[in-house]
C-alpha positions in Angstrom: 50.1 -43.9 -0.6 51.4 -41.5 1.6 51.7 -42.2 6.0 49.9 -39.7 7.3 51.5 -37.8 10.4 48.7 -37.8 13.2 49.1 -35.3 16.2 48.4 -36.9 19.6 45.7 -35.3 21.7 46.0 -33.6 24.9 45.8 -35.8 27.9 44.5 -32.5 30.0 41.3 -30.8 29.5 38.7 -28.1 30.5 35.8 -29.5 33.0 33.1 -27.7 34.4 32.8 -28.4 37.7 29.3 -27.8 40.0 30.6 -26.9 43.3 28.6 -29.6 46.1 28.1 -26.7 48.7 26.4 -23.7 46.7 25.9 -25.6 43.4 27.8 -22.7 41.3 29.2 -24.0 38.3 33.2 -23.5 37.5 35.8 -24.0 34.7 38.9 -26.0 36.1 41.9 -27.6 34.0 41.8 -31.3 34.9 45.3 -31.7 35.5 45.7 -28.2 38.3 48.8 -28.5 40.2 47.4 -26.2 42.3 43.8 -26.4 44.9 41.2 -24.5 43.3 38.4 -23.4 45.3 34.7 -22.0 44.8 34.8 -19.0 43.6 31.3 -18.4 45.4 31.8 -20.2 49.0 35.3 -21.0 49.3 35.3 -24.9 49.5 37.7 -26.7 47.6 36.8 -27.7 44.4 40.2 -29.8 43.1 43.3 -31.1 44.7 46.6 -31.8 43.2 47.9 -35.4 42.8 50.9 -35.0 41.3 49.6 -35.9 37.8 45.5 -35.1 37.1 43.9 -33.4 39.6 41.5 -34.8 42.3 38.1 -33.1 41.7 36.1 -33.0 44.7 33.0 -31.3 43.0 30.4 -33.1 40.1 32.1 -33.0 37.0 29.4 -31.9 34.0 30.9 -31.7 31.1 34.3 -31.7 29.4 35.5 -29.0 27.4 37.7 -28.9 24.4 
């Protein structure tokens, strides 16, 4: 029987992110190396860590 090769998965992903001021909902990559703010009100929504991002808003889901 044959090895099969596997591929690794991603560490990073998608998340959509509700914003804690205005409640508007937002795509963000989970590992931003930049701040990413509400697109609606301007607060931040991530911070950058050096490594995965520190999400200040709700996360509600994970995208692939």
């Amino acid at each position: 029987m044959a090895k099969k090769k596997t591929i690794p998965e991603p560490k990073s992903r998608f998340l959509l992110v509700k914003c804690k001021e205005c409640e508007h909902e937002q795509t963000v990559f989970g590992w931003a190396t930049r701040k990413v703010i509400c697109d609606v009100c301007g607060k931040p929504l991530t911070e950058p860590r050096g490594g995965k991002a520190h999400i200040i808003g709700e996360v509600l889901q994970e995208l692939s």
